[in-house]
SERO-4910 file (N, C-alpha, C, O; in steps of 0.05 Angstrom, whole numbers):
BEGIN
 pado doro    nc1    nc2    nc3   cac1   cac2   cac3    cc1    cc2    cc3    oc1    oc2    oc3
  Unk    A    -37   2324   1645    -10   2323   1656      9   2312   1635      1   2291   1624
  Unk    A     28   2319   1628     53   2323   1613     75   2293   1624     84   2297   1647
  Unk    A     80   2280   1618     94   2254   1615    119   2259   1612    125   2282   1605
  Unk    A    137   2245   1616    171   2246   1599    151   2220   1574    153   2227   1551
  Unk    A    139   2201   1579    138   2179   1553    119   2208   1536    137   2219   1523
  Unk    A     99   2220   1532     89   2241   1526    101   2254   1510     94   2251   1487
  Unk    A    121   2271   1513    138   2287   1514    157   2271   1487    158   2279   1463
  Unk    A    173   2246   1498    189   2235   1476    168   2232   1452    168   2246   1432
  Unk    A    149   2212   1457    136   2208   1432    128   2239   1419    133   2242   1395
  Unk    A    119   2261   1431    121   2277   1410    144   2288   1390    142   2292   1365
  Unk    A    167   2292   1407    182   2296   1402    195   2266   1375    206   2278   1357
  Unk    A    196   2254   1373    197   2229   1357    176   2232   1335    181   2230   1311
  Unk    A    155   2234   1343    137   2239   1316    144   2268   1308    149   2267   1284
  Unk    A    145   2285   1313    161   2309   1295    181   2307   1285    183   2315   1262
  Unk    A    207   2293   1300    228   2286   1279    217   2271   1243    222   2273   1219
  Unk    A    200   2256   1263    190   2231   1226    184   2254   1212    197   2263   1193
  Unk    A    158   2267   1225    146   2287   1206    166   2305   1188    161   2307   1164
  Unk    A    186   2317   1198    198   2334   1188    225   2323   1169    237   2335   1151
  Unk    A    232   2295   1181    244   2289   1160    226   2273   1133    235   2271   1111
  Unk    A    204   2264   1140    180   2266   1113    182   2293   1095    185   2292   1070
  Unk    A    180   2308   1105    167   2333   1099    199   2338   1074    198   2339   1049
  Unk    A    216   2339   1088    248   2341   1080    251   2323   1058    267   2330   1041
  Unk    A    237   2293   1051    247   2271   1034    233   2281   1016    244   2279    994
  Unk    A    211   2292   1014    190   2302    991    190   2322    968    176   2326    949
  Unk    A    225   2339    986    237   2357    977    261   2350    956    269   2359    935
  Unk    A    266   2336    967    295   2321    948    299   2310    925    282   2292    921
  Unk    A    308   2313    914    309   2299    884    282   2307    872    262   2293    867
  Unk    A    288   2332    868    267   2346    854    277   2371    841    293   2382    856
  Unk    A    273   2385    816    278   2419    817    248   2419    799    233   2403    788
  Unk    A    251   2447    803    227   2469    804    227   2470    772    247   2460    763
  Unk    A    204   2482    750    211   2497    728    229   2519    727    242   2522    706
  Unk    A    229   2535    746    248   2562    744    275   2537    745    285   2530    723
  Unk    A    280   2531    757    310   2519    753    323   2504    731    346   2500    726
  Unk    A    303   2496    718    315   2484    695    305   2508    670    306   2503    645
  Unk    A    299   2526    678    294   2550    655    317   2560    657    328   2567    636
  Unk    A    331   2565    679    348   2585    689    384   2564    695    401   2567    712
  Unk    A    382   2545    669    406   2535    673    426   2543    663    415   2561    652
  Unk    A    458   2546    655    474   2564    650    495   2541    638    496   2517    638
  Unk    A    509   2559    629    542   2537    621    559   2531    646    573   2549    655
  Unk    A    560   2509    659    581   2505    681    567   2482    701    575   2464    716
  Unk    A    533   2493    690    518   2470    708    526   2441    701    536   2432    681
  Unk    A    516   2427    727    515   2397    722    491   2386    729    486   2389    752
  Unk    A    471   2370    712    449   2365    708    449   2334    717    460   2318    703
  Unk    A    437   2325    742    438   2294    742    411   2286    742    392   2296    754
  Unk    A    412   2264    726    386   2251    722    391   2221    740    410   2205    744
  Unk    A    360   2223    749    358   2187    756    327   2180    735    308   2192    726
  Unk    A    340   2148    736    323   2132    716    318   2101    730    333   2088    745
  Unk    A    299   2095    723    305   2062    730    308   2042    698    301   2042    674
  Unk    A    322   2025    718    339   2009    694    339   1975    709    356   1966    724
  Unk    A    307   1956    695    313   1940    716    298   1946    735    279   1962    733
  Unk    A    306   1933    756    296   1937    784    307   1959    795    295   1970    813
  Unk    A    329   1969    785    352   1990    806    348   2017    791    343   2022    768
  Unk    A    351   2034    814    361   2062    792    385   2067    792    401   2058    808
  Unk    A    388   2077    780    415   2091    766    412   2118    758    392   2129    749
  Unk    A    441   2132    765    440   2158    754    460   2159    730    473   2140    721
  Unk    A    458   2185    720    481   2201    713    480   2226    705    459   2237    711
  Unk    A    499   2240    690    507   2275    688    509   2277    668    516   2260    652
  Unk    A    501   2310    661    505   2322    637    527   2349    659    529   2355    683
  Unk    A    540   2360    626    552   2381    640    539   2404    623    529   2394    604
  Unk    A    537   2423    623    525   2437    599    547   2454    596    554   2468    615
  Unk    A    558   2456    575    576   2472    554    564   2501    549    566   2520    565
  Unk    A    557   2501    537    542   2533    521    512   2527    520    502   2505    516
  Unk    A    497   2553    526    465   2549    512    468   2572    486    476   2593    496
  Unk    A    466   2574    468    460   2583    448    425   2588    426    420   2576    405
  Unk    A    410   2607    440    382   2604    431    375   2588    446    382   2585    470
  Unk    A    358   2574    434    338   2544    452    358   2527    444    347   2505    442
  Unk    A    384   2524    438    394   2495    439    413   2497    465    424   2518    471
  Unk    A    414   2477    476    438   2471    503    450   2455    490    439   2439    475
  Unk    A    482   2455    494    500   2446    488    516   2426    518    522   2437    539
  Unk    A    517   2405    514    529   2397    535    546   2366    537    539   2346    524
  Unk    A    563   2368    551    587   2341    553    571   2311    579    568   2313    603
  Unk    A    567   2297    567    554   2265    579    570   2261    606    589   2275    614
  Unk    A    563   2249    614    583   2233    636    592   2198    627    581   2178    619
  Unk    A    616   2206    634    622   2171    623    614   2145    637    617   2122    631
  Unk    A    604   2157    658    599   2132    676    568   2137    680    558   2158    674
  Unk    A    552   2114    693    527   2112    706    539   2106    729    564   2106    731
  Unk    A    520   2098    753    526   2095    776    496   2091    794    477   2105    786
  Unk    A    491   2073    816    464   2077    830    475   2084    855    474   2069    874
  Unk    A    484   2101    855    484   2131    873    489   2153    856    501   2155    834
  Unk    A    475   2170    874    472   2199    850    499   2214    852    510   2231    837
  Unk    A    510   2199    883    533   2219    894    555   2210    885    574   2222    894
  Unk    A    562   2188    866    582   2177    863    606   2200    843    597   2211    823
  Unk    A    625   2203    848    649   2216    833    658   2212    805    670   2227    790
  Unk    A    646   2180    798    646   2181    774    637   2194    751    647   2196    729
  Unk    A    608   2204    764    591   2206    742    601   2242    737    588   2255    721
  Unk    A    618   2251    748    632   2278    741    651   2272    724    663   2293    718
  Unk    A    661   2252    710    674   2248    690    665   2249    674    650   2231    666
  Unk    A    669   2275    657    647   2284    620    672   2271    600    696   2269    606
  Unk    A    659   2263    574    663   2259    555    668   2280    542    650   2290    529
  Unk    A    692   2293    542    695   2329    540    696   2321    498    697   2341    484
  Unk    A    696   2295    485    714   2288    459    676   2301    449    673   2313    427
  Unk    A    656   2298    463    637   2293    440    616   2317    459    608   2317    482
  Unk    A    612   2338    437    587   2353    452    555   2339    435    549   2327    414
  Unk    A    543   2349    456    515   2338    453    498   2365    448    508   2387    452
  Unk    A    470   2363    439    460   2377    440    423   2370    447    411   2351    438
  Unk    A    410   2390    463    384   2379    476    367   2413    457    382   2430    448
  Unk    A    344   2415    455    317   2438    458    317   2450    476    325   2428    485
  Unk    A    317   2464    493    314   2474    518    281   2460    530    277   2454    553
  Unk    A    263   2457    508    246   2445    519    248   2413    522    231   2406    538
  Unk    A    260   2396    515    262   2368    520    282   2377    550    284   2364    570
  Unk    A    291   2396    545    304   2392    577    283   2395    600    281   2375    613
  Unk    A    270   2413    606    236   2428    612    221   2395    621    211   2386    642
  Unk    A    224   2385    599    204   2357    609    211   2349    627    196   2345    646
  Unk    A    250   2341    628    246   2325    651    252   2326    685    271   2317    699
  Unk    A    223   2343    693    227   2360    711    203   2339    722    197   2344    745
  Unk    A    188   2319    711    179   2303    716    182   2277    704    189   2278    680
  Unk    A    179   2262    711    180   2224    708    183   2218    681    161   2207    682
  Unk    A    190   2215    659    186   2210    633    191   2183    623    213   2171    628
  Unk    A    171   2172    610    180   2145    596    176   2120    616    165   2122    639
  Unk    A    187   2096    603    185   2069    615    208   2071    644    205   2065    668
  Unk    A    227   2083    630    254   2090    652    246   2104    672    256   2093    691
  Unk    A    230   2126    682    224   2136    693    237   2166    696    231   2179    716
  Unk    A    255   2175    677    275   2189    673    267   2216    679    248   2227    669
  Unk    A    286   2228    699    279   2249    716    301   2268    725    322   2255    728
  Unk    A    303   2295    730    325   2314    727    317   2307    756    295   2298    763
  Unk    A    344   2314    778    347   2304    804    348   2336    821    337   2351    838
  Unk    A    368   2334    803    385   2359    816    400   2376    792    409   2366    771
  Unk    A    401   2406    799    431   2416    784    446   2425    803    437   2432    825
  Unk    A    474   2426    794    488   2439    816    505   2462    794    521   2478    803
***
């Protein structure tokens, strides 16, 4: 026989489950996505620094061959969502491998330095 207490707890344990399922997803991209990045993207990395993480942005300018070209963000921030970190340093371009970009699609280093997201 079928309960209302029954009923909630399942219903409650599927929410967890699926927002588990959902957190495991996040702050993550795929290899195709960082193969398939373009001039316009914005690349945010989180790192830890300390006890805390911290993010920040690249903007990418031009890819040219295997080199990516791209403008910093002037700010850090420990939120990824913060508005600052869309402020580029438009004075100084940078330049990455396409493969040092490729790495960090996982954890790298003491920092723990990690591509989050692109948008």
């Amino acid at each position: 026989m079928v309960t209302v207490m029954n009923v909630k707890t399942y219903l409650i344990f599927t929410l967890a489950a699926a927002v588990f399922a959902s957190a495991c997803g996040i702050n993550t991209v795929t290899k195709a996505e960082l193969e398939n990045v373009k001039a316009g993207n914005v690349i945010t990395y989180r790192y830890r620094k300390g006890d805390k993480e911290w993010f920040y942005a690249d903007r990418i300018v031009r890819i040219e061959g295997d080199n990516i070209y791209y403008n910093a963000s002037k700010n850090e921030s420990t939120k990824g969502n913060d508005n600052r970190l869309r402020d580029f340093d438009t004075t100084k371009e940078l330049s990455m491998k396409k493969a040092d970009l490729l790495k960090y699609g996982t954890e790298q280093g003491e920092e723990k330095k990690k591509i989050i997201w692109i948008e």
